[in-house]
C-alpha positions in Angstrom: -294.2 -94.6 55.7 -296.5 -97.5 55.1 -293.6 -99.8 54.3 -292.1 -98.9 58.0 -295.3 -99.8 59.3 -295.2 -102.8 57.8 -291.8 -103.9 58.9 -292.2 -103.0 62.6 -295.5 -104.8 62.7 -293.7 -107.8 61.3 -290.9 -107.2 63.6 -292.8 -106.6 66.8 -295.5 -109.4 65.4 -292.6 -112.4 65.3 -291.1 -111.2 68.7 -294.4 -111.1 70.4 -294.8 -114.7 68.5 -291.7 -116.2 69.5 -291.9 -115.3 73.4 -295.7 -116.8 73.8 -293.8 -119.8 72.4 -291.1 -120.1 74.6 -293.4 -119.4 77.7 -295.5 -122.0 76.4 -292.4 -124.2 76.1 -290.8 -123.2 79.3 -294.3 -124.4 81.1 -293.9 -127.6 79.9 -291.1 -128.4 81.4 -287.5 -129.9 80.4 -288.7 -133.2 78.8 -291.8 -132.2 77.2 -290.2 -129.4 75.0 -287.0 -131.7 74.4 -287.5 -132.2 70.4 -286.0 -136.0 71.2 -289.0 -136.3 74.2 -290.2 -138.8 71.8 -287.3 -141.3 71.4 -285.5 -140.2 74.5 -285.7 -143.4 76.6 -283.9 -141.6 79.6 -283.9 -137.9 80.8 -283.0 -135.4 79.0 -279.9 -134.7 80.8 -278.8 -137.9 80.2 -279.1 -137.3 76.3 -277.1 -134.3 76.4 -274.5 -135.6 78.3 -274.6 -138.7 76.1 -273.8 -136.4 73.4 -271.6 -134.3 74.5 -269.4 -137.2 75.3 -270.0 -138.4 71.9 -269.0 -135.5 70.4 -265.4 -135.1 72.5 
């Protein structure tokens, strides 16, 4: 009983977790939550198409 507590606290704790942090992330806007925001020189659309022409 306690360990099925325990798993759907841990559960329902890392799913509660992870959608604060992609409202958080959604608020911030395309750029901002890019992980290459800090290197990209252009927008982030250009990057992806950059590599996705890269990768053909």
């Amino acid at each position: 009983m306690i360990v099925n507590i325990s798993l759907g606290l841990i559960i329902f704790g890392y799913a509660g977790w992870m959608m604060v942090r992609h409202i958080k992330k959604s608020k911030q806007g395309k750029c901002a939550a890019c992980p290459l925001h800090k290197s990209c020189s252009g927008s982030c659309s250009e990057t992806e198409s950059t590599s996705m022409t890269e990768m053909k």
